[in-house]
C-alpha positions as a Markdown table, in Angstrom:
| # | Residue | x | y | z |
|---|---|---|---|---|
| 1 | Unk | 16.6 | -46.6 | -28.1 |
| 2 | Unk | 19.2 | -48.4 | -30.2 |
| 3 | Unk | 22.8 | -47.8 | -30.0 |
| 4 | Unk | 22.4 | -45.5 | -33.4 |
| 5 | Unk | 20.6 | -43.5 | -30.3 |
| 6 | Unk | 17.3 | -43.4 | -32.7 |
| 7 | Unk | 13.7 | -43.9 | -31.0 |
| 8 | Unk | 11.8 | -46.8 | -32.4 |
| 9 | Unk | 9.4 | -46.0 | -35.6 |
| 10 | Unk | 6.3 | -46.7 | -32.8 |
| 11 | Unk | 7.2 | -44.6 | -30.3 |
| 12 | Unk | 7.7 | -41.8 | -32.7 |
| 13 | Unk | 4.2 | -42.5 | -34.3 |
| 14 | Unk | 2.5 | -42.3 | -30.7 |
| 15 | Unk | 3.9 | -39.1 | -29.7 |
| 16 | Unk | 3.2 | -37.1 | -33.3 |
| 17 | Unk | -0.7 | -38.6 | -32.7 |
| 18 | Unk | -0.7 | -37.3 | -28.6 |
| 19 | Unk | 0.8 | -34.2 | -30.3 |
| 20 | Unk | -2.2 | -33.9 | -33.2 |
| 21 | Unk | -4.6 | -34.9 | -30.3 |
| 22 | Unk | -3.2 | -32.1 | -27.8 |
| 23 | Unk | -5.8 | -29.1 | -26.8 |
| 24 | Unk | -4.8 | -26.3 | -28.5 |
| 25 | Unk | -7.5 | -24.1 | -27.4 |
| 26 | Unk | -5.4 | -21.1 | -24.6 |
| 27 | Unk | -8.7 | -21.0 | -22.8 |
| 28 | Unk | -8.0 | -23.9 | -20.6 |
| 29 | Unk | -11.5 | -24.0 | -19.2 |
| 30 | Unk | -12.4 | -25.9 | -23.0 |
| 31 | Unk | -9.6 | -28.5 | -21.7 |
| 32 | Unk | -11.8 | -30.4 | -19.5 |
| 33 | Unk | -9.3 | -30.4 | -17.2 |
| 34 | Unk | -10.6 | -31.2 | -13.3 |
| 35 | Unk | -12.1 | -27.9 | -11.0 |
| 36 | Unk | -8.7 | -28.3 | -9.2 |
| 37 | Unk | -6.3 | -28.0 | -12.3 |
| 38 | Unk | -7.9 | -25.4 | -13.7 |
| 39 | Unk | -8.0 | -23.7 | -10.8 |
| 40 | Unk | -4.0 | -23.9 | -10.6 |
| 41 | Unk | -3.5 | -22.7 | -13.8 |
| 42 | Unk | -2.3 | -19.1 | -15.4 |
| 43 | Unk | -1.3 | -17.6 | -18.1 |
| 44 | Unk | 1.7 | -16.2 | -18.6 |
| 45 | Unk | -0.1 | -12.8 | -19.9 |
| 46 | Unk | -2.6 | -12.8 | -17.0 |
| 47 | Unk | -2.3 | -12.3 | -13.4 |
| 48 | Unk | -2.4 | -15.2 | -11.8 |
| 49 | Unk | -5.6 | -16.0 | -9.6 |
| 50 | Unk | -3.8 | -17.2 | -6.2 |
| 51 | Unk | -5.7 | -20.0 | -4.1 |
| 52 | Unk | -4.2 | -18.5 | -0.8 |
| 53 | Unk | -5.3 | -15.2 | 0.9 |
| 54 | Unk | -3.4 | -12.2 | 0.5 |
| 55 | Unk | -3.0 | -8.7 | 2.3 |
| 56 | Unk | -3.6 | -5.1 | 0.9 |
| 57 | Unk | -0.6 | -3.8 | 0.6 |
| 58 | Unk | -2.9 | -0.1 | 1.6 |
| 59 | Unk | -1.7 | 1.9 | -1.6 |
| 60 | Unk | -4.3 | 0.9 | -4.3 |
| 61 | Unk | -2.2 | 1.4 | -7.4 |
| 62 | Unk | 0.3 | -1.1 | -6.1 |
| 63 | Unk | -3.1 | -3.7 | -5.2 |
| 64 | Unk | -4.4 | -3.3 | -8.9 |
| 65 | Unk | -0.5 | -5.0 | -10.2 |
| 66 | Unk | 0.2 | -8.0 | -8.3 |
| 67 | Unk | -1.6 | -11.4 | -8.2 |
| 68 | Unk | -4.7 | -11.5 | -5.5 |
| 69 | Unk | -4.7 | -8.0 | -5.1 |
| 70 | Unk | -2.4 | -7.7 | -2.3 |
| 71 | Unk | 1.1 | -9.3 | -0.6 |
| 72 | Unk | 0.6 | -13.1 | -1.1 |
| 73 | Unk | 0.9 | -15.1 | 1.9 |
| 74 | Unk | 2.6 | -19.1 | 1.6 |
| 75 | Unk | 5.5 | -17.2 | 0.2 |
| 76 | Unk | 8.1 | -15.2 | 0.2 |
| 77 | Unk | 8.1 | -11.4 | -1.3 |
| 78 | Unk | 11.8 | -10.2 | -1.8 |
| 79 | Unk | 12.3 | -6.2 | -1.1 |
| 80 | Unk | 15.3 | -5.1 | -3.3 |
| 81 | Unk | 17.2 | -1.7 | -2.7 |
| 82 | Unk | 19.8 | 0.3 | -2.5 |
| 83 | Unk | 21.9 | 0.8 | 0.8 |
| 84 | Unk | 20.5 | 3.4 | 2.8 |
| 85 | Unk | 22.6 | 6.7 | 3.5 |
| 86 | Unk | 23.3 | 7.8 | 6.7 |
| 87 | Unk | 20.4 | 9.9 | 8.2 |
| 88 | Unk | 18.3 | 8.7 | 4.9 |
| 89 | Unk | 15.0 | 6.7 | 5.7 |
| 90 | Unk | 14.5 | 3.3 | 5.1 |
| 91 | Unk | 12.6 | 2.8 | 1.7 |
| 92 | Unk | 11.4 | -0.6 | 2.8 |
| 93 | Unk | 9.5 | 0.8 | 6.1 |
| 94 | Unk | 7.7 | 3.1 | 3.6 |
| 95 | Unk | 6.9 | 0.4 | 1.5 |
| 96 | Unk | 5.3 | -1.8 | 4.1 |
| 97 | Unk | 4.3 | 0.3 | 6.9 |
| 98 | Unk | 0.5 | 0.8 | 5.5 |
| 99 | Unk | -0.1 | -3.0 | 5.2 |
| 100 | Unk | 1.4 | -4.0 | 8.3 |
| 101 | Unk | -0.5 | -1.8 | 10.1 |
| 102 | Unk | -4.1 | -3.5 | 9.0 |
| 103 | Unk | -2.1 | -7.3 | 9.9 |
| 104 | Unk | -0.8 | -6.8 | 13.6 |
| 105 | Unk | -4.4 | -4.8 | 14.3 |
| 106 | Unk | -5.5 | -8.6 | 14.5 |
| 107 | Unk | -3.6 | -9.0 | 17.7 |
| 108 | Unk | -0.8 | -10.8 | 15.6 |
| 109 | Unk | 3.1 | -10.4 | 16.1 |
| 110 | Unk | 5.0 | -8.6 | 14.0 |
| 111 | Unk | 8.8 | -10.6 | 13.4 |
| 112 | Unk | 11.8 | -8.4 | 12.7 |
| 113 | Unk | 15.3 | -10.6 | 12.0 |
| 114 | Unk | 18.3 | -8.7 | 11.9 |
| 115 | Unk | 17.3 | -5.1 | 10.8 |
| 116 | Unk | 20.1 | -2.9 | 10.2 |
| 117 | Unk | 18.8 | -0.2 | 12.8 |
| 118 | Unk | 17.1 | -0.5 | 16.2 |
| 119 | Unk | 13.4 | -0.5 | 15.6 |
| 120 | Unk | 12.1 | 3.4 | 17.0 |
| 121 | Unk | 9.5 | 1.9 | 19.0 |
| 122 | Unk | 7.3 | 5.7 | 19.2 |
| 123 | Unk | 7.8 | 6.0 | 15.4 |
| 124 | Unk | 6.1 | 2.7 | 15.2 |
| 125 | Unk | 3.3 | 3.4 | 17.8 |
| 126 | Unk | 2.4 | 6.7 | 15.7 |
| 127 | Unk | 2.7 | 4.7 | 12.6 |
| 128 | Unk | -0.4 | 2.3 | 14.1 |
| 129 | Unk | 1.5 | -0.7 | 15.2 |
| 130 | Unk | 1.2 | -1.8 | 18.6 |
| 131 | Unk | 4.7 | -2.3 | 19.8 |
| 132 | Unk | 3.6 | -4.6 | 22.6 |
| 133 | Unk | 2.9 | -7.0 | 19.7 |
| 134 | Unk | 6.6 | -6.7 | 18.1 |
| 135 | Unk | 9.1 | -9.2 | 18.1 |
| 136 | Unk | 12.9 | -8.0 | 17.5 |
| 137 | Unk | 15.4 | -10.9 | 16.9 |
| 138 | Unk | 18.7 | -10.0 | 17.1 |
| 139 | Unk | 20.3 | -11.7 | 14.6 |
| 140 | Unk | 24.3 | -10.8 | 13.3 |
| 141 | Unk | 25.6 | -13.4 | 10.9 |
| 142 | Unk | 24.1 | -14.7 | 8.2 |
| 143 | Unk | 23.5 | -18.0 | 9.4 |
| 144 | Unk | 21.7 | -16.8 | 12.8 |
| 145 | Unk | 19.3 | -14.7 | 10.4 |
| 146 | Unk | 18.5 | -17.4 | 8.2 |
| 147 | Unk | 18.1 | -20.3 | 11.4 |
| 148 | Unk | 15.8 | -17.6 | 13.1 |
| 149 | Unk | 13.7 | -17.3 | 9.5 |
| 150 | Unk | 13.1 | -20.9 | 9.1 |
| 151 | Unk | 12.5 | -21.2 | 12.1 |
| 152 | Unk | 9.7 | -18.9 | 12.5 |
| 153 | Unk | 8.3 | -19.4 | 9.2 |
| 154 | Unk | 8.0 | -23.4 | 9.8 |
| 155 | Unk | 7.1 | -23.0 | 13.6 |
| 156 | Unk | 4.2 | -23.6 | 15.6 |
| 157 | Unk | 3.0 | -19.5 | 15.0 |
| 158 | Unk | 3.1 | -20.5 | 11.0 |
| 159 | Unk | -0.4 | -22.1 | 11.0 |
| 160 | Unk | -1.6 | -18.8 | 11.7 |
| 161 | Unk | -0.3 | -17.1 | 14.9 |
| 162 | Unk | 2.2 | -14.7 | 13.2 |
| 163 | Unk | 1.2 | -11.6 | 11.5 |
| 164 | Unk | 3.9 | -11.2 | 9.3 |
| 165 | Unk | 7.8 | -12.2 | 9.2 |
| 166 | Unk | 10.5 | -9.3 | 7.9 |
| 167 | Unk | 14.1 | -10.5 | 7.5 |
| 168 | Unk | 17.2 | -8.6 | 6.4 |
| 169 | Unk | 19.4 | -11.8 | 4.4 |
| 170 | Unk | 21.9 | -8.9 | 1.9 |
| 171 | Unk | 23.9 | -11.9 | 2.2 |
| 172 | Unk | 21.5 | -15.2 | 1.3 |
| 173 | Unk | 22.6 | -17.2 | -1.6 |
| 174 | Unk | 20.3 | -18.8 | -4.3 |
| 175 | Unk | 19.9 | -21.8 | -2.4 |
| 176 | Unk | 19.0 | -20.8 | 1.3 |
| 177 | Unk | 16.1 | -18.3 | -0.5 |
| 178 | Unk | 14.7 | -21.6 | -2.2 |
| 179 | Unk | 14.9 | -23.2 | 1.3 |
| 180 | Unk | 13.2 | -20.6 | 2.7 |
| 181 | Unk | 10.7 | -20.8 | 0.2 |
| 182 | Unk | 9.9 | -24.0 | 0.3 |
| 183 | Unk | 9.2 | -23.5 | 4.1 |
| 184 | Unk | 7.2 | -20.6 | 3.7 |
| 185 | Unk | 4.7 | -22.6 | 1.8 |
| 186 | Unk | 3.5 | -23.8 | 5.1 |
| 187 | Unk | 3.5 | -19.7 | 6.7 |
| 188 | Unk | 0.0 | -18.2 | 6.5 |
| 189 | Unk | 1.6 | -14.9 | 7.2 |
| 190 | Unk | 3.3 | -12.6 | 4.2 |
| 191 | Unk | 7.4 | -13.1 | 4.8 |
| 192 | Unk | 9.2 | -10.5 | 3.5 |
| 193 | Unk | 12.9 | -11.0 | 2.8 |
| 194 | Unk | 15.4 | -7.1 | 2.3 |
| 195 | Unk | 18.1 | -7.9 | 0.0 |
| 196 | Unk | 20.4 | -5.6 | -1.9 |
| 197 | Unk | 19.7 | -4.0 | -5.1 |
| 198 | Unk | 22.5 | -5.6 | -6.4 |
| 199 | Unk | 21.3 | -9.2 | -6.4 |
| 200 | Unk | 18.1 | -8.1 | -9.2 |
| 201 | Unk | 19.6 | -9.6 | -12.2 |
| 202 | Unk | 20.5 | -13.1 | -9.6 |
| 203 | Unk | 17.9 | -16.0 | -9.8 |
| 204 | Unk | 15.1 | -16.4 | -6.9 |
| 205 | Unk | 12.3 | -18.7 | -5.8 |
| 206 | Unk | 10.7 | -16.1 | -4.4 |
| 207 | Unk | 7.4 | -15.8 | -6.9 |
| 208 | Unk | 7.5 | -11.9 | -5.7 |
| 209 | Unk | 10.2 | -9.5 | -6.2 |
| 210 | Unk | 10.0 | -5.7 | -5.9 |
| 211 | Unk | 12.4 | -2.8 | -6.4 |
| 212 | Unk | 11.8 | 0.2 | -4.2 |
| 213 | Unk | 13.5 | 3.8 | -3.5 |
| 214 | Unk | 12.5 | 6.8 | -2.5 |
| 215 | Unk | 12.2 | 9.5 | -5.2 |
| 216 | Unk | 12.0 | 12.5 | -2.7 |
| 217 | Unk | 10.4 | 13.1 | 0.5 |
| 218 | Unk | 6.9 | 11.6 | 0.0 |
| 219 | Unk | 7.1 | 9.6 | -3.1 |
| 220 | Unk | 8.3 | 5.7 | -3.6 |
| 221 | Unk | 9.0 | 4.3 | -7.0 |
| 222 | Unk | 8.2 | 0.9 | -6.7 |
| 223 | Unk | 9.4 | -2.2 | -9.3 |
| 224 | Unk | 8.0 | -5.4 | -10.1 |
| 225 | Unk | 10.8 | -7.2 | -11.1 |
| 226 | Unk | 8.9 | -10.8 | -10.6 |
| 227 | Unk | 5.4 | -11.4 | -10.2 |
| 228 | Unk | 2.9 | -14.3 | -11.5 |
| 229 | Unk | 1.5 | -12.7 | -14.5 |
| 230 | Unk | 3.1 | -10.3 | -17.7 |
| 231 | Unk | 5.9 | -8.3 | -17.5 |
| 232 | Unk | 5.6 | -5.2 | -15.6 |
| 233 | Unk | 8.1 | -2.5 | -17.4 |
| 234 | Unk | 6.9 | 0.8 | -15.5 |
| 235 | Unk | 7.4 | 2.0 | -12.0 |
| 236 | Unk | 5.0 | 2.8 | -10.1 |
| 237 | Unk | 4.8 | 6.1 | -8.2 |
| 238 | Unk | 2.9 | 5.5 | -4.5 |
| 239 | Unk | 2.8 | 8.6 | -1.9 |
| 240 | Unk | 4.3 | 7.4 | 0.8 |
| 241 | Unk | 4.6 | 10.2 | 3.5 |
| 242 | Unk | 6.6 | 9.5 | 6.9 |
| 243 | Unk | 4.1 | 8.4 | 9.9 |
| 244 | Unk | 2.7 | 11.5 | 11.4 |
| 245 | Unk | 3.2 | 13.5 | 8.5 |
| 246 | Unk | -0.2 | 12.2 | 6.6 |
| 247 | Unk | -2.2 | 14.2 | 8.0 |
| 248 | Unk | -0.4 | 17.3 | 7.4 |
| 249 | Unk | 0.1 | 16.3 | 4.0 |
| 250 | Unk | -3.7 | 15.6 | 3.2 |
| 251 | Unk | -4.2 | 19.6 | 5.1 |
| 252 | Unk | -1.6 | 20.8 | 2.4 |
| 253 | Unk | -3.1 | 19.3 | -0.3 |
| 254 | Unk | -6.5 | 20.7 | 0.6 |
| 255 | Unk | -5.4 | 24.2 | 0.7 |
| 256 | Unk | -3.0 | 24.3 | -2.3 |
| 257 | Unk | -6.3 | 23.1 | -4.2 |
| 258 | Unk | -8.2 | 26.3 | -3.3 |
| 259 | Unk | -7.0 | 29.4 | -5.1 |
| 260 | Unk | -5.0 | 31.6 | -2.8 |
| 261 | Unk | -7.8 | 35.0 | -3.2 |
| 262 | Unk | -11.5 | 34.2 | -3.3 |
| 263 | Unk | -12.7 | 37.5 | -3.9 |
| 264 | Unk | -16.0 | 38.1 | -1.8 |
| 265 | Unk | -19.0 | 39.2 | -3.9 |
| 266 | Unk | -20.5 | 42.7 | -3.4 |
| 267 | Unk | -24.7 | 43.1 | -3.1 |
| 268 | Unk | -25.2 | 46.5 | -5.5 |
| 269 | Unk | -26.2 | 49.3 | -3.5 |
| 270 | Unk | -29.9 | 49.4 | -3.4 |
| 271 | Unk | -30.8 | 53.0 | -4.4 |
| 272 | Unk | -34.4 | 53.7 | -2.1 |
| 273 | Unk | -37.5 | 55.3 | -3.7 |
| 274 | Unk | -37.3 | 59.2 | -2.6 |
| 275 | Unk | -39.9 | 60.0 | 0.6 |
| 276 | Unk | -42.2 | 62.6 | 0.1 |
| 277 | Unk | -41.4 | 65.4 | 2.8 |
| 278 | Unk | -43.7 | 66.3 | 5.4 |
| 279 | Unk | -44.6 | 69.8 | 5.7 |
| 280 | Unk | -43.1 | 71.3 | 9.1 |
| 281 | Unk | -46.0 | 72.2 | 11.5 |
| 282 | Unk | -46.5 | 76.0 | 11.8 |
| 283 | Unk | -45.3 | 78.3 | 14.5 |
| 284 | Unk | -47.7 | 79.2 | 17.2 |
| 285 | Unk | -48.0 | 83.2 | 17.7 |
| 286 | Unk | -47.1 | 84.3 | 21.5 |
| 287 | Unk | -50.6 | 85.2 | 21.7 |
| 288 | Unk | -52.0 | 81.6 | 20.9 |
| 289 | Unk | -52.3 | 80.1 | 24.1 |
| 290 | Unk | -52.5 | 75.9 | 22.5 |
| 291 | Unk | -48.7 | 75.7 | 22.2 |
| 292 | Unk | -46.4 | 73.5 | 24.1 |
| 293 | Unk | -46.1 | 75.6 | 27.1 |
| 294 | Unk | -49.6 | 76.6 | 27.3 |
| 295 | Unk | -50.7 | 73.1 | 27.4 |
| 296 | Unk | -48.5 | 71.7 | 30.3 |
| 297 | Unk | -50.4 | 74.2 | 32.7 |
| 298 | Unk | -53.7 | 73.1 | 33.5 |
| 299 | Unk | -54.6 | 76.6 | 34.4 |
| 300 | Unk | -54.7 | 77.8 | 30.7 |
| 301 | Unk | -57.5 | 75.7 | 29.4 |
């Protein structure tokens, strides 16, 4: 470039002929591009086909919107909400309960980093997760939470001894989830990092971001604020009951759907053909000696 700051004539020739020459087709299979490429690639208005394995998240609506069908693994997946009340459940438990159940029936650990409240050891056991395979960190400051994360994500139990990570970070900063991003490419478990609503509108590496709270006592509305694939403006309504209540809930359901009378059908009353009436027998005379008494005596035949 000259001092003017103007390209040369050449270069400006070679770059409008890579430009006429450029595939314009959106299919990119007609690009020719190698297996591996294309393989990588997305568009912007599809979900994107993920090389790694995922897990169900076990609500089937929630499967059908994000990329793989399921929580992505060699991530992170950033649950956003809203402080929890006093005595109020935590929306995030309710969230991922159903999935984490299906991972830690493998035999794998289950991580928790800093939660805000003592895990309830029999609420989990009900819940299906076997609490001899749960790992409580107690972590305070930031700093401990986020040394403990890294560290499990880029351990030895990364490359496929962990069944999935959960870490509370409402204080992490832009940077340190990026960190923890780039380790997690290495985690073949799903990492899930809690953070307040507040920090929606902030930037993140996570490729995953959802918005969860609970509507009332059995239902979750659940935003995809980020995900590999188009815009997601809806929420998305999951029934979410607390462990132990499922079963009563699917008993509920089964006799609101029956109608509270079933009135029980009547046969007609038959009406029977009338029956001829047999003529009474006639009344011996005393002197006639074949009536009942007679014949009961030997002596009067």
């Amino acid at each position: 470039m000259d001092s003017l700051g103007l390209w040369p004539l050449a270069l400006l020739e070679a770059d409008a002929s890579s430009a006429r020459h450029a595939p314009t087709s959106p299919d990119p299979a007609r690009w020719n591009l190698p297996r591996a490429v294309e393989a990588a690639l997305w568009r912007a208005d599809h979900l994107s086909r993920p090389t790694q394995h995922t897990c169900s998240t076990g609500f089937g609506a929630l499967d059908q919107e994000l990329p793989g069908g399921g929580w992505p693994t060699h991530s992170l997946t950033e649950v956003l909400q809203q402080p929890a009340q006093p005595g109020h459940p935590l929306a995030e438990w309710r969230l991922l309960l159903p999935g984490l159940r299906r991972m830690v029936k493998r035999g794998l650990p289950l991580v928790l980093i800093g939660p805000p409240l003592p895990p309830h050891a029999p609420g989990l056991q009900q819940a299906g997760i076997d609490v001899s395979e749960l790992v409580w960190v107690q972590a305070q400051s930031v700093n401990e939470r986020l040394w403990a994360t890294e560290q499990m994500i880029k351990g030895p139990g990364a490359a496929g001894g962990l069944g999935s990570v959960l870490a509370w970070l409402p204080q992490a900063q832009a940077a340190q989830i990026r960190r923890l991003q780039t380790w997690a490419l290495h985690c073949q478990a799903p990492v899930f990092v809690m953070r307040p609503a507040r920090v929606r509108e902030d930037a993140s590496a996570a490729p995953l971001r959802v918005m969860v709270r609970l509507d009332d006592a059995s239902t979750l509305k659940v935003s995809l604020l980020k995900r590999r694939g188009p815009v997601h403006e809806s929420e998305i309504a999951l029934q979410a009951w607390p462990p132990g209540l499922d079963t009563w809930a699917r008993q509920r359901a089964a006799a609101a759907s029956r109608p509270a009378f079933m009135p029980v059908p009547h046969p007609p009353p038959s009406v029977q053909a009338p029956v001829p009436a047999i003529p009474a027998p006639s009344i011996p005379s005393p002197q006639e000696t074949r009536h009942a008494l007679a014949v009961t005596d030997p002596l009067s035949h």
